[in-house]
KELUM-344733 format. One record per residue (C-alpha): residue number from 1; residue in one letter; x, y negated, z. Coordinates in steps of 0.5 Angstrom, whole numbers, plus 2048, in hexadecimal, padded with zeros to 3 digits. Last residue first. Example, Ala and Ser with C-alpha at 12.3 -4.5 7.8 and 13.67 -1.06 7.14 Angstrom:
2
2 | S | 81B | 802 | 80E
1 | A | 819 | 809 | 810
END
This chain:
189
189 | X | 762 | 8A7 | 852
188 | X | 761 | 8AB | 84C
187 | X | 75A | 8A8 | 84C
186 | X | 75C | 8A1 | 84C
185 | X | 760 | 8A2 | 846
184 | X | 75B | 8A5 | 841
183 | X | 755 | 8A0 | 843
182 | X | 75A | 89A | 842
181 | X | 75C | 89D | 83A
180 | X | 755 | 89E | 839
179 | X | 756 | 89A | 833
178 | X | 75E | 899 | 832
177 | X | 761 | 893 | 835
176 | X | 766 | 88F | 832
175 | X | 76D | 88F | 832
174 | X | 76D | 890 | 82A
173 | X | 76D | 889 | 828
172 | X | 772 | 888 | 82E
171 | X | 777 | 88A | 828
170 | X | 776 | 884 | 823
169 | X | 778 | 87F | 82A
168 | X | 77E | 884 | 82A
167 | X | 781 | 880 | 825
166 | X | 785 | 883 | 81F
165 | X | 781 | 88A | 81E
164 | X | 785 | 88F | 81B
163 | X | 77F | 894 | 81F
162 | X | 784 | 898 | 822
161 | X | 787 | 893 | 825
160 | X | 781 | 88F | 827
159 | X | 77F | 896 | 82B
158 | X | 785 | 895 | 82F
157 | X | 785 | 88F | 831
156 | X | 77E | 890 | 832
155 | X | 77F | 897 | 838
154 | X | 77D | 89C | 835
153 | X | 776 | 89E | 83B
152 | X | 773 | 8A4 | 837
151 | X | 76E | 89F | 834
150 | X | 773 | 89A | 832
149 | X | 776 | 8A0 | 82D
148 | X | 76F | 8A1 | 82B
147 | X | 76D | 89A | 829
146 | X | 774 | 899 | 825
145 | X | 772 | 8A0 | 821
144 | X | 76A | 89E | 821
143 | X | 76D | 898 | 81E
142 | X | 771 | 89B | 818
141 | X | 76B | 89F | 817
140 | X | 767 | 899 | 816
139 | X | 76C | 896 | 811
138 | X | 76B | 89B | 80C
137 | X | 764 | 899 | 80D
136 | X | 75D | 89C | 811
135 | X | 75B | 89A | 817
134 | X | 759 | 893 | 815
133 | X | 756 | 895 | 810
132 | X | 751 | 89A | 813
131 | X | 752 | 8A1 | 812
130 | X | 74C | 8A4 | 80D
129 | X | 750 | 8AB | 80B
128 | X | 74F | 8AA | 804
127 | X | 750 | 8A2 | 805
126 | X | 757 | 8A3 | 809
125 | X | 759 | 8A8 | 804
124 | X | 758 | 8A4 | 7FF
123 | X | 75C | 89C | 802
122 | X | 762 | 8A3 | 804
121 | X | 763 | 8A4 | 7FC
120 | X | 762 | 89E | 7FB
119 | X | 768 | 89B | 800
118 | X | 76C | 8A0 | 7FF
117 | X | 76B | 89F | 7F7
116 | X | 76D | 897 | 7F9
115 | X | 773 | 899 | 7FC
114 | X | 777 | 89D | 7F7
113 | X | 777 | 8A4 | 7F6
112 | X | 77E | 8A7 | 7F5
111 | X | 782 | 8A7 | 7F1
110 | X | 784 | 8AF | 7ED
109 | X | 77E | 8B0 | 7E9
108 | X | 77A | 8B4 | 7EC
107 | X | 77A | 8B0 | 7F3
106 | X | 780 | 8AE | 7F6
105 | X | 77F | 8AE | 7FF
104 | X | 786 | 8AF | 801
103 | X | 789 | 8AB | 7FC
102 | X | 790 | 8AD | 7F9
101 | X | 78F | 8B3 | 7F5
100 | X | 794 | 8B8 | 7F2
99 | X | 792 | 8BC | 7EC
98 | X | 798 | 8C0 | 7ED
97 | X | 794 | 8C7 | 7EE
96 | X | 797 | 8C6 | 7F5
95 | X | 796 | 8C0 | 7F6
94 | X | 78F | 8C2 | 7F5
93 | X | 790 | 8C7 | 7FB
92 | X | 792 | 8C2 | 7FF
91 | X | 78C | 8BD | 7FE
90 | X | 787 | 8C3 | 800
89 | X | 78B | 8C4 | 807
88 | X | 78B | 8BD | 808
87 | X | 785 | 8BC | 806
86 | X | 783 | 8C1 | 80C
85 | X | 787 | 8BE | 810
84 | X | 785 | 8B8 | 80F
83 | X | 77D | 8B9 | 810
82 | X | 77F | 8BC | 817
81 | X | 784 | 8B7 | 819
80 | X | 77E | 8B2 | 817
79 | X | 779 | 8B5 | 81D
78 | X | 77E | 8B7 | 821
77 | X | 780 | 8B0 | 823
76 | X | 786 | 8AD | 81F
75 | X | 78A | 8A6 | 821
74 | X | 78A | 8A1 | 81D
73 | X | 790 | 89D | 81C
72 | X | 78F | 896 | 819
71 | X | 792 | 891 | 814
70 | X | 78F | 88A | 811
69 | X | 78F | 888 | 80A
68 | X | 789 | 884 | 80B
67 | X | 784 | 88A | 80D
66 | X | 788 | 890 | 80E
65 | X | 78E | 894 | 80C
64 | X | 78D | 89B | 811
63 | X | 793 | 8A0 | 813
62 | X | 78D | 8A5 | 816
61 | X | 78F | 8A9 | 81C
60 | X | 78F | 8AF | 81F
59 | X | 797 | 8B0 | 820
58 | X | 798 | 8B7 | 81C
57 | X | 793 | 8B5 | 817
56 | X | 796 | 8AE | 816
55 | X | 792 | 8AC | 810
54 | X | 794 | 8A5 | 80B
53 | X | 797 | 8A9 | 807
52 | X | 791 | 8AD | 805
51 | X | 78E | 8A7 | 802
50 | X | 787 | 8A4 | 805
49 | X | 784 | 89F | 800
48 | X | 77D | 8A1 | 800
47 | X | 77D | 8A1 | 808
46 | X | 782 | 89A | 809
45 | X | 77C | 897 | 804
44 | X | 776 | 89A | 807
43 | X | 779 | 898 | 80F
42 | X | 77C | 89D | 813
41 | X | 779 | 89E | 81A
40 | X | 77D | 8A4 | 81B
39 | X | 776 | 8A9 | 81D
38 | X | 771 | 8A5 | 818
37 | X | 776 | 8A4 | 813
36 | X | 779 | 8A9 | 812
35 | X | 772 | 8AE | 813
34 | X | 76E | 8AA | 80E
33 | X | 775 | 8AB | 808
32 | X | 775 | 8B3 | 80A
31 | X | 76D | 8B4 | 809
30 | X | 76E | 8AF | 802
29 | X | 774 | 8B4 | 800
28 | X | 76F | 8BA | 802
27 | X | 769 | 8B9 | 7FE
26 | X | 764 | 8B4 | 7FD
25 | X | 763 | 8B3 | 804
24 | X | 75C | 8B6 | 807
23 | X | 75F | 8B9 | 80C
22 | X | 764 | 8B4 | 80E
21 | X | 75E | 8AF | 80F
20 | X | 75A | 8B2 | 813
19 | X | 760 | 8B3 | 818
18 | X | 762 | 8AC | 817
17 | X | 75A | 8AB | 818
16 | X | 75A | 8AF | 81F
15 | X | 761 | 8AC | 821
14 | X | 75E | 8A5 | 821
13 | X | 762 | 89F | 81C
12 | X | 763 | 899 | 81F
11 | X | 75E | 893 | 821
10 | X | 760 | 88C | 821
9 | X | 75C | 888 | 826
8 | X | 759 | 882 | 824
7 | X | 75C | 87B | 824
6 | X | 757 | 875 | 823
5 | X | 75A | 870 | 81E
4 | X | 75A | 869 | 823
3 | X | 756 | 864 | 820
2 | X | 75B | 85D | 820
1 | X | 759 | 857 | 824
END
């Protein structure tokens, strides 16, 4: 009979490390990059190669290109609209000086970062604040997005959308229960 793999529990990144992390970002892009992906649940591609014609301020949503081509909307919580704002008012005055750029998130030289220097620059981070692995990759952030969204009662149909996910079975990864979280919920009944 076959060995069956042994399934642990994913883990997501918790909002005292995100924090940690914010504060001790490299600079004002990656800050802005962490709280894309943590607050809209993006992935490290979708983040790097987000251009300015895939926003719609006005109806707080995100056109998002995803894995295998797959197209999604996203819808802004105040933590992205925030950032987005702000680069917007930064990339309209750029525009105005004629140096018009399409990437929300450029780096000096006009593209912006790729996926692996995210992941470096988070992999440091992570070891000069002493966060565990587990808890602390682009994709982490991500999770505590879904993880978060599950936690205020979104329903999972509406999570597996958000998250571009083909099958739902992928979302109920982020169903499960956070420690402490039968203590809080018996308390507040």
């Amino acid at each position: 009979m076959a060995k069956r793999r042994r399934r642990t529990t994913a883990q997501a990144t918790r909002d005292d490390e995100y924090r940690r992390f914010l504060d001790a970002a490299p600079s004002e892009l990656y800050r802005d990059l962490f709280t894309v992906m943590r607050h809209a649940g993006l992935r490290v591609s979708e983040v790097v190669a987000l251009r300015w014609d895939q926003l719609d301020l006005e109806a707080c949503q995100l056109h998002i290109k995803g894995k295998g081509g797959v197209e999604r909307y996203v819808d802004v919580l105040v933590p992205v609209e925030e950032v987005l704002r702000r680069r917007s008012e930064v990339h309209r005055s750029a525009v105005e000086y004629s140096t018009s750029q399409p990437f929300v998130f450029p780096t000096s030289t006009g593209h912006p970062p790729t996926t692996r220097t995210v992941q470096r620059v988070l992999k440091r981070l992570r070891e000069e604040l002493g966060i565990p692995r587990e808890r602390a990759t682009p994709h982490k952030l991500r999770h505590a997005y879904g993880t978060g969204l599950a936690r205020k009662g979104v329903p999972v149909h509406i999570i597996k959308d958000q998250m571009g996910h083909a099958d739902i079975a992928t979302t109920s990864v982020y169903l499960h229960s956070a420690g402490g979280e039968v203590r809080r919920l018996v308390d507040e009944a």
